[in-house]
C-alpha positions as CSV (number, residue, x, y, z in Angstrom):
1,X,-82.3,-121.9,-38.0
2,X,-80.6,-122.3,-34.4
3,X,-77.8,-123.8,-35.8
4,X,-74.5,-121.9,-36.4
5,X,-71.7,-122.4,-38.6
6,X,-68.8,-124.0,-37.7
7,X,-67.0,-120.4,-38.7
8,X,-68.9,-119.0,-35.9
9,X,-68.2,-121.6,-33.4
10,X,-64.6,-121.0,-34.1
11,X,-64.8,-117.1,-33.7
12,X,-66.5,-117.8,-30.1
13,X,-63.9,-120.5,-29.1
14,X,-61.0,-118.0,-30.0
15,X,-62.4,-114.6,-28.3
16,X,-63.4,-116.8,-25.2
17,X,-59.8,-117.5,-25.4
18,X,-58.6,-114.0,-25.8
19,X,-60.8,-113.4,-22.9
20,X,-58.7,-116.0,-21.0
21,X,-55.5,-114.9,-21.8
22,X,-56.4,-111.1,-21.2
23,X,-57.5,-112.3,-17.5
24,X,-54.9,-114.5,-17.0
25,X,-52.5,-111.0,-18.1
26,X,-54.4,-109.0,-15.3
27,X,-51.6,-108.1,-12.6
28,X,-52.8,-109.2,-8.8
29,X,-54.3,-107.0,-6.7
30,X,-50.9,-106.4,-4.5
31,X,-48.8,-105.7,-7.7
32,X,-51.5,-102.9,-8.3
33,X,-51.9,-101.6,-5.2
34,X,-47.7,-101.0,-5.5
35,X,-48.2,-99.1,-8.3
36,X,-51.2,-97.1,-7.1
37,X,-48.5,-96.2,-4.3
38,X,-46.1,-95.3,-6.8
39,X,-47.9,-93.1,-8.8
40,X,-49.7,-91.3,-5.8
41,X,-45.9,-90.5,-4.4
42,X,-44.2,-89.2,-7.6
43,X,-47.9,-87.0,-7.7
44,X,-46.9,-85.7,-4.3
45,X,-43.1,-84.7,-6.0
46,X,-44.5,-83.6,-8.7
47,X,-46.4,-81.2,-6.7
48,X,-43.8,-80.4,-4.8
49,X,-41.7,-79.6,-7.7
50,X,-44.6,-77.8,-9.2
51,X,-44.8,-75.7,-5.5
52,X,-40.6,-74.9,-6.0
53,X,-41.3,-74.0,-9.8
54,X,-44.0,-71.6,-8.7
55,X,-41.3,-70.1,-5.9
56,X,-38.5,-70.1,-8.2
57,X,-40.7,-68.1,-10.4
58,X,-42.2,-65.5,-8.2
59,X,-38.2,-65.2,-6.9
60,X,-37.2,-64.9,-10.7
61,X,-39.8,-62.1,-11.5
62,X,-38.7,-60.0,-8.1
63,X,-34.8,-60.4,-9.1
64,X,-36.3,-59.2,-12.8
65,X,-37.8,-56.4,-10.7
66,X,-35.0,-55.5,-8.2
67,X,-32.9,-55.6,-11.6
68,X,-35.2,-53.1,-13.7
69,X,-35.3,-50.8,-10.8
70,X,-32.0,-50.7,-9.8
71,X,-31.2,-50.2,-14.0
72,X,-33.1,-47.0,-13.7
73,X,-32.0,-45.9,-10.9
74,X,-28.3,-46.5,-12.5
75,X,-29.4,-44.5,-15.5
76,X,-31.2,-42.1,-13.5
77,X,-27.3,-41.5,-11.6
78,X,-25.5,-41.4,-14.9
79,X,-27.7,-39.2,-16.6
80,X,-27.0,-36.4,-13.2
81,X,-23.9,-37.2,-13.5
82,X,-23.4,-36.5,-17.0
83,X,-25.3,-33.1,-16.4
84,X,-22.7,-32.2,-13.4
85,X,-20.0,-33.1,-15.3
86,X,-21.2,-31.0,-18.5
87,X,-22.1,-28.4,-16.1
88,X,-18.7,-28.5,-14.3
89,X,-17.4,-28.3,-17.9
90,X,-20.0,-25.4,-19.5
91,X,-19.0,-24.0,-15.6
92,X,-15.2,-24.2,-16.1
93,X,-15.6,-22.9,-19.6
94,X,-17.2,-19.9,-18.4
95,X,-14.5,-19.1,-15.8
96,X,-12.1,-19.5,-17.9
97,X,-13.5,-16.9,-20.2
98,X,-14.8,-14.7,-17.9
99,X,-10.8,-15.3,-16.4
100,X,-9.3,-14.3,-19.9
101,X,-11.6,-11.1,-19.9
102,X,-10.8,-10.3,-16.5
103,X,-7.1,-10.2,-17.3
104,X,-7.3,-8.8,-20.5
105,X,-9.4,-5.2,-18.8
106,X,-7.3,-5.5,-16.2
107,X,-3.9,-5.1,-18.6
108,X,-6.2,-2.6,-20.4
109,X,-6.3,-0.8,-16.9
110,X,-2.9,-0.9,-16.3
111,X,-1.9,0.2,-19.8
112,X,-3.9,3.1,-18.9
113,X,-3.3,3.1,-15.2
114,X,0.5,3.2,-16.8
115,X,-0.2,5.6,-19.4
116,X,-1.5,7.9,-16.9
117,X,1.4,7.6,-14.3
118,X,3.8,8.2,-17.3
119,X,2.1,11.3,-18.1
120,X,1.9,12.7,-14.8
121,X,5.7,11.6,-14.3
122,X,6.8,13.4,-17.5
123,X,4.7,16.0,-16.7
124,X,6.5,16.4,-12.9
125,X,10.1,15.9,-14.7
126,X,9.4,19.0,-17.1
127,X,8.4,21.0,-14.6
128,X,11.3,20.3,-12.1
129,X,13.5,20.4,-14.8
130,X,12.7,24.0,-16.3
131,X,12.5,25.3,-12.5
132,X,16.1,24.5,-12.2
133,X,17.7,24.6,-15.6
134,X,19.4,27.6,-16.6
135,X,18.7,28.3,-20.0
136,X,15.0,28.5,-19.6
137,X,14.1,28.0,-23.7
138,X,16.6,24.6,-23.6
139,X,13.8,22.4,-22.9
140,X,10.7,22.5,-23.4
141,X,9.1,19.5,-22.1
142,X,10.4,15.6,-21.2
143,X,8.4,12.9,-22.5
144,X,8.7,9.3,-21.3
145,X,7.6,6.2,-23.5
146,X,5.2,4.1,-21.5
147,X,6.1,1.1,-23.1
148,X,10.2,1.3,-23.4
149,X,10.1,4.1,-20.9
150,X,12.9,6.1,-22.6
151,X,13.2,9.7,-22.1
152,X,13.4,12.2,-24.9
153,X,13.7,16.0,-24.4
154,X,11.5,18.4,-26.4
155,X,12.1,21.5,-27.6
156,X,9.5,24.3,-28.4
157,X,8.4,23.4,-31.6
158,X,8.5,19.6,-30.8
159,X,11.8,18.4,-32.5
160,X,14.0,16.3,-30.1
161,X,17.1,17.6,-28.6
162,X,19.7,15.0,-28.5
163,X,21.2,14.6,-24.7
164,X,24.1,15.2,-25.6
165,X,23.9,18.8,-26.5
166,X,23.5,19.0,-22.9
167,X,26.4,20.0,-20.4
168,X,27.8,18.2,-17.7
169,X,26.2,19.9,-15.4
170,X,22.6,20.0,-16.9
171,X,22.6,16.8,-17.3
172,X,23.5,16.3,-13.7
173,X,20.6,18.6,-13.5
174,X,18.5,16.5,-15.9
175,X,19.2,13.5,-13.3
176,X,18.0,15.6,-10.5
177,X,15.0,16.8,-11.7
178,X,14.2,13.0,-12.8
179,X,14.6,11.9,-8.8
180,X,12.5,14.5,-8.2
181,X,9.7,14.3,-10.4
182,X,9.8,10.1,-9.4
183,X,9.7,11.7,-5.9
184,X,6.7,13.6,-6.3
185,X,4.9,11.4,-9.3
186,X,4.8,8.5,-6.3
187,X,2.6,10.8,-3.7
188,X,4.7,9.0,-0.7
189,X,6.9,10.9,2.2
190,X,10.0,9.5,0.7
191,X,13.2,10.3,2.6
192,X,15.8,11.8,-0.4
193,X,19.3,11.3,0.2
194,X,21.7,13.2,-2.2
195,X,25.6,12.2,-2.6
196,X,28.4,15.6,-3.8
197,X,25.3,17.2,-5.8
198,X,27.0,19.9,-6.7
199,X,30.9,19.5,-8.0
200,X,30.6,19.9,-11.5
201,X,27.8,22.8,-12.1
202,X,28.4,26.2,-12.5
203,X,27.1,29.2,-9.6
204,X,23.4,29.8,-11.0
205,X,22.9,26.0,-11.1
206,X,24.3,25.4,-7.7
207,X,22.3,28.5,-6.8
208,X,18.8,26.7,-8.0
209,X,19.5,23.8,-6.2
210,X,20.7,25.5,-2.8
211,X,17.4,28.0,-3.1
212,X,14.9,25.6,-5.0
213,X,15.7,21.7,-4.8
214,X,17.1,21.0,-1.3
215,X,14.3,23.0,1.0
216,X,12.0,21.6,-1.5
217,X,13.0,17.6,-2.4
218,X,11.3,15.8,0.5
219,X,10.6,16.0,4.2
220,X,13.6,14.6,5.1
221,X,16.6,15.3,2.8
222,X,20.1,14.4,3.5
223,X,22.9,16.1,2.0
224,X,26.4,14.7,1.3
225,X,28.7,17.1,0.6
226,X,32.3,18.5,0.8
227,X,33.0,22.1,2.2
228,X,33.5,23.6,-1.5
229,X,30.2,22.8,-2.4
230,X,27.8,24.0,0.4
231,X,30.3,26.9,1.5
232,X,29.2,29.2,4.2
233,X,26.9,30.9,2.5
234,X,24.8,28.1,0.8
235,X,24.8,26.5,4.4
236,X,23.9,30.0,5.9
237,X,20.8,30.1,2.8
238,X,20.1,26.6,3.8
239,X,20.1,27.1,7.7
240,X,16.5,27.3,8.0
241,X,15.6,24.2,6.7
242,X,18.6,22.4,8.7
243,X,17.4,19.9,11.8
244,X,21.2,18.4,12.3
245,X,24.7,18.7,10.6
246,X,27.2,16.2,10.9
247,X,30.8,16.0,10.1
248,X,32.2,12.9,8.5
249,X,35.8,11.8,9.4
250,X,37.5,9.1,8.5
251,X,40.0,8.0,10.6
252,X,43.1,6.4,8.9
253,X,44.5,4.6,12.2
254,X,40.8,3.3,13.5
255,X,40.0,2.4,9.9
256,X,36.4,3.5,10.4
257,X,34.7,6.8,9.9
258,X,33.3,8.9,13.3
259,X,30.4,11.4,13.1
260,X,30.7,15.0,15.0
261,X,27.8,17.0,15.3
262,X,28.2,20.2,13.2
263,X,29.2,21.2,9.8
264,X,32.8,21.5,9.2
265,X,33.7,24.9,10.4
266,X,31.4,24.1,13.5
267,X,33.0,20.9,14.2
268,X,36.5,22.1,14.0
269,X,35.5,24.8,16.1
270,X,33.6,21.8,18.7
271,X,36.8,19.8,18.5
272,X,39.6,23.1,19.0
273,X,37.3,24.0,22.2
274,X,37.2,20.5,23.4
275,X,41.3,20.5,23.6
């Protein structure tokens, strides 16, 4: 009964051997201790590398931040700007129109600011011109186009009257009573200065402008003229209206042209006395 097999003897033979060999394959105590070194210092760089991870993260996750923040601040910027800008452009838009309206009621204005003058103008040329024309039924009234600003001559039932059915004379008339009509249309002391005014018209026109136009053409008029048109009698009519007279000779040897108070007859008398 106690008795085993020779099988089993041989099973306990070989694991005792396996035993053997297995201690025998045991490392000493030193070679462990080496590795118990080992293991504890590549624990401590682990950790150490864990501790840098961890770091590296929490450095990672604030860049991640600073980055989101400063991304919506950067759209927060673009989208003002892209508001200023469409603003400066809706802005510019609206200058520009309220520009274009500006100018177009301001040439509406002057058109009518125009219009107006022109009217007034005609209206002062008409007058001046029937107040010394002769033939009082001639011409009715002048109109002057605002935009071409030509001047046609009306008679009394509105037909034009071509210029040249007018005389010498009244159209040197016509060309007076236009200087004096611009004269009084622009509302300003203007000085008028008027060159041999009377040489080619006949006595009643030279009579309306001695009695009508001269005391009446500005506040200060100057009149150039020989002695055979303001004669004595037109200078006597114009005496009262008379500040200075002058006498204009040239002299041919000088080459320049001297000034002596007094109208001719009253120079030559000035200059006789004085040798």
């Amino acid at each position: 009964m106690f008795r085993r097999s020779r099988r089993e003897e041989y099973a306990t033979i070989h694991d005792a051997e396996a035993v053997s060999r297995s201690i025998a394959a045991t490392p000493e105590e030193d070679a462990i201790k080496g590795v118990a070194e080992t293991l504890t210092e590549k624990a401590k760089e682990a950790g150490a590398l864990e501790d840098q991870v961890w770091k590296l993260q929490k450095e990672l996750d604030r860049a991640k931040a600073e980055m989101e923040s400063a991304q919506k601040s950067l759209d927060s910027m673009r989208s003002r700007l892209l508001k200023d800008e469409v603003f400066k452009v809706e802005e510019s838009a609206r200058m520009a129109e309220l520009a274009s309206k500006t100018q177009e009621i301001m040439k509406q204005f002057l058109s009518r600011a125009s219009a107006a003058k022109i009217d007034r103008l005609s209206s002062y040329v008409s007058v001046s011109f029937r107040f010394l024309l002769r033939k009082k039924t001639l011409v009715e009234s002048v109109q002057i186009d605002p935009e071409t600003f030509s001047i046609s001559l009306l008679a009394a039932d509105g037909t034009s009257i071509p210029k040249e059915r007018l005389s010498e004379g009244e159209k040197q008339i016509f060309a007076v009573s236009v200087l004096w009509g611009l004269a009084r249309a622009s509302a300003r002391p203007l000085p008028s200065i008027i060159d041999t005014p009377m040489a080619r018209l006949d006595a009643t026109h030279r009579n309306h402008l001695v009695e009508r136009y001269f005391p009446n053409a500005s506040h200060q008029v100057i009149i150039l003229s020989t002695d055979t048109e303001v004669d004595q009698e037109y200078y006597e009519s114009l005496s009262p209206h008379l500040s200075h007279a002058y006498h204009l000779d040239y002299d041919e040897k000088k080459q320049f042209t001297e000034a002596t108070e007094g109208y001719f007859w009253e120079a030559e008398a000035v200059g006789a006395g004085s040798n």
